[in-house]
N, C-alpha and C positions, 0 to 999 in steps of 0.2 A: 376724501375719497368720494367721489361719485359715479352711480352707474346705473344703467337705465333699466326702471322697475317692471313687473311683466306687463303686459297686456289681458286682461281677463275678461273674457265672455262667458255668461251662463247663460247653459239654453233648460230652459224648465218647461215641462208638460206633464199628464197624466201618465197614469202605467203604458206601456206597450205604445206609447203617441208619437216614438221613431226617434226619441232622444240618441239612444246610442250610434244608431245606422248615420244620422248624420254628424254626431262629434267624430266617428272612425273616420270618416269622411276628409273632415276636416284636420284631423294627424293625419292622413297620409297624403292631404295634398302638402301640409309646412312641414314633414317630416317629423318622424317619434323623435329626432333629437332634438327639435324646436321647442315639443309642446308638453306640455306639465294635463294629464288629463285624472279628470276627480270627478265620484261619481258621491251624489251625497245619502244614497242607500248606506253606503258603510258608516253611516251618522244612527242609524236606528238601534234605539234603545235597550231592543228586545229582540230576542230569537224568534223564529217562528212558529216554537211551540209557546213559548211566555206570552206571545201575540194570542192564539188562540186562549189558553186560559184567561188571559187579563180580559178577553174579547176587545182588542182594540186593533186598528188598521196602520198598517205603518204609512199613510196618507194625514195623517193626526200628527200636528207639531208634539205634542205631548208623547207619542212612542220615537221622538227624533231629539237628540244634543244638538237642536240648535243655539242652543248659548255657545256648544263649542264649535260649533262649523262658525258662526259669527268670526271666535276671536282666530281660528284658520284661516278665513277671508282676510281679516286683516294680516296677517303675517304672510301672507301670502303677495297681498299687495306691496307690501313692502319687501319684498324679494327675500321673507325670511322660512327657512325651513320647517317642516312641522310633523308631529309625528301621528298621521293618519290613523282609525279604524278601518276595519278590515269587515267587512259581512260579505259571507259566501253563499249567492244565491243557488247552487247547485245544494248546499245543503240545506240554508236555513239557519247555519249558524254564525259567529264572529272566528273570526282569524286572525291571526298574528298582527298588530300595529305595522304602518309601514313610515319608514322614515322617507320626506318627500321633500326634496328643495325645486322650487319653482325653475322653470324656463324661462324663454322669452316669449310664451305663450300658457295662458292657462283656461283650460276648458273646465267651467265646472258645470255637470248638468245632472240634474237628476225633480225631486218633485218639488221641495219645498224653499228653493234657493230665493225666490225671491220673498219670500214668508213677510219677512222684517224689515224696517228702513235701515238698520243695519247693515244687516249681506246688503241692499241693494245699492248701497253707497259704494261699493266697492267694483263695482263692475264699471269694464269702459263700456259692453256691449251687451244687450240681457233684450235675448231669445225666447217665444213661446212658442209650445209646436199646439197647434189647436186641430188636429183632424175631428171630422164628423163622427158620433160616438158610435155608430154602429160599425163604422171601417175598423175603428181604433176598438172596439171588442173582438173582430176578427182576427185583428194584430196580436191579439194575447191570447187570445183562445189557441194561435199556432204556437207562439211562442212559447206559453207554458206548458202546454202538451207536449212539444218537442221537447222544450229544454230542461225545465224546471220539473217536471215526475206527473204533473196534476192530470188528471182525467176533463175530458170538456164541460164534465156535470159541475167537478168542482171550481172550474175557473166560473162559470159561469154564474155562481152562487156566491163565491168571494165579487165578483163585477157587483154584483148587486147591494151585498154588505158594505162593498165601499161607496158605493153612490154617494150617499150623505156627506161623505168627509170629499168625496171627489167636487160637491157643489159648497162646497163653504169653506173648504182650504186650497184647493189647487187650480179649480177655473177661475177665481177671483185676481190670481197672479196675472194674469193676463195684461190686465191693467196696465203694469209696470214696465210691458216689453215695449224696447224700441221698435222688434222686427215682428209681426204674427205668422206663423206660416203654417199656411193649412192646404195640405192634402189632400184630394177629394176628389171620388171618381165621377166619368162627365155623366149624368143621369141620363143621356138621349143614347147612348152604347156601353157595351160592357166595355169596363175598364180594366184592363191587369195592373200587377203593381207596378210594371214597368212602363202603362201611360196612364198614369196620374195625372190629373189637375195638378196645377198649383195655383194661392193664391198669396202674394205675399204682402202685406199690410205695414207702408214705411211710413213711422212716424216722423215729427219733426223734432223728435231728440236729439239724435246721430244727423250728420249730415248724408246725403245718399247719393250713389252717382246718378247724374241728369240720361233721367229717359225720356225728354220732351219730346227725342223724335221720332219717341211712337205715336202721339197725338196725330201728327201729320202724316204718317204713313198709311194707317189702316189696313196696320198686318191684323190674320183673322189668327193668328196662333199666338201674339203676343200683344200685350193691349196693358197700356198706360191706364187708368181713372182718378179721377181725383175726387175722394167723397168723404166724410165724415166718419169718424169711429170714436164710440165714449166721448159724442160733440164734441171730438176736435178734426180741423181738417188731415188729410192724411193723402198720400200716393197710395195705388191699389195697383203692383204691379201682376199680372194675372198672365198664365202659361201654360198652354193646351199641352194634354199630355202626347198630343199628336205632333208635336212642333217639329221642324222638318232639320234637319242639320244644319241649312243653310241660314235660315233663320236664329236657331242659335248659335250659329256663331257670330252673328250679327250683334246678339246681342250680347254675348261674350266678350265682342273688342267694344261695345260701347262703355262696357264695366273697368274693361284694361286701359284704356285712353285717360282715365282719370291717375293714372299711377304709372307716369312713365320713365319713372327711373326704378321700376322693377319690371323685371322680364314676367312676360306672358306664361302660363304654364298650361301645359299640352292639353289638348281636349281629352284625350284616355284617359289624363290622371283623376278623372273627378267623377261621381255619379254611379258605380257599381253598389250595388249592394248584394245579400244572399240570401234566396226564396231555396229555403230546404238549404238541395247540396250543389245549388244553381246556382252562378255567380251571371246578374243579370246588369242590365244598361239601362238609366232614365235620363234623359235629357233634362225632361224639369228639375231634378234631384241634383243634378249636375248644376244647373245652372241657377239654382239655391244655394246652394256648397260655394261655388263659384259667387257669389256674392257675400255671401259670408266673410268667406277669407279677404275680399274684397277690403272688408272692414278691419277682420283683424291686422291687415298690411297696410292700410292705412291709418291707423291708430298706434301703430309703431313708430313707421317712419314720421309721424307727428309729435309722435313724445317727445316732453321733456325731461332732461337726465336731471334727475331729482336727488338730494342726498341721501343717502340710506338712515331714515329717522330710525328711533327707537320707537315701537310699539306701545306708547306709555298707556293708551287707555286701555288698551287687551290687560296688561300687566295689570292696572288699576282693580276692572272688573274682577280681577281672578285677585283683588286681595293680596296680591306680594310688593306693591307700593302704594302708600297713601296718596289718597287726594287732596291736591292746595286747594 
């Protein structure tokens, strides 16, 4: 029996750095019944009153089972079922296990995914969302006040507690990513959220679709560079948050031309997100999404259908068979 294992991207960033806004993104343009989505918050250790007493930051591998998101990664890669943690951020605390069999797409994203050469083994495509820290404090400073209970004194005081574990466990992952993608409003006019910079930073991990011919255009909204990151060379693809329709969709079929034996999908279906109870449009957001997926349907239709192994070293590590 053979049959073809999922595809997995993790996108890892800081609190509030827009992990979730763009995995939802990414389910609704392959559809909820494609995609298997995992957030690895329901890996923490401890409630968030044990947090406070123990004084520790659920940003610290040590308040996280990552030994067991590891052997999830693997069973997961291998298209095997698992039986998830549950943490409910509305309250603070754990909730019922959830039994999860993989798709033909799996999104895992959350803080500490790429932590270990382990988890990062297991990924086709590993995403970092890097916004500029003061944007990405404003992200949470809305988002906890709205969502999560906390007043802006105390989001603001938790930002600070966690700093330390924010510079020595979760900006270090960056490293790892194929794709960087940073958000960032243009500093010569006020930016809304709905025109953002973007800058997207393609390594030469992943193969990526050819935008050589931005070099030769000398669009001012979309701009190709080629420069250096962590001394290696890299594409710098770069998207004004003013970019004009016409222009993205320019650069929309130069994404789709690389895959053409899948169909195009509609400009509406990608790029909304929700400010408050305003469901808003970003082209550059769209048009990150829209590259994304890019990968993840290219990395399908390139699979190969592999036999369904047994997970012997998950089983090992966990001690239910010895090792030769």
């Amino acid at each position: 029996m053979h049959r073809r294992r999922p595809v997995i991207m993790g996108i890892v960033g800081d609190s509030a750095a827009g992990k979730s806004t763009l995995t939802l993104g990414l389910v609704k343009l392959l559809g909820e019944d494609r995609v298997t989505h995992i957030c690895t918050d329901d890996y923490h250790k401890y409630d968030r009153a044990e947090r406070k007493a123990l004084n520790i930051t659920p940003l610290h591998p040590d308040c996280n089972y990552l030994d067991i998101l590891e052997l999830h990664l693997e069973r997961l890669h291998y298209g095997q079922p698992i039986l998830k943690p549950v943490y409910l951020h509305t309250t603070g605390t754990h909730g019922r296990p959830e039994y999860v069999m993989p798709k033909e797409f799996v999104i895992v994203e959350g803080l500490l995914g790429f932590y270990t050469p382990t988890m990062r083994q297991f990924y086709d495509i590993k995403v970092y969302l890097d916004p500029p820290e003061e944007l990405r404090r404003q992200w949470k400073i809305k988002r906890d006040t709205a969502k999560r209970g906390y007043t802006e004194a105390e989001v603001l005081a938790e930002l600070e507690r966690r700093e330390p574990d924010s510079a020595a466990f979760i900006r270090p992952q960056r490293n790892y990513a194929d794709i960087v993608v940073r958000f960032y409003p243009d500093p010569n006019q006020n930016s809304d959220s709905a025109h953002l910079n973007v800058r997207l930073t393609l390594r030469p991990t992943i193969p990526h679709p050819d935008f050589s011919y931005l070099l030769h255009e000398g669009s001012r909204s979309v701009r190709l560079l080629l420069e250096r990151d962590a001394n290696r060379p890299v594409d710098v693809l770069e998207i004004d948050g003013n970019v004009s329709a016409e222009e993205a969709e320019r650069l929309e079929h130069a994404i789709w031309q690389h895959l053409p034996d899948l169909r195009p999908l509609p400009a509406d279906a990608f790029g909304d997100f929700q400010e408050r109870n305003e469901v808003r449009h970003s082209n550059p957001l769209a048009l990150t999404q829209l590259l994304l997926v890019y990968h993840l349907l290219r990395q399908y239709n390139d699979l190969d259908h592999l036999p369904m192994a047994r997970p012997v070293a998950a089983l090992t590590r966990l001690g239910l068979l010895g090792s030769k």
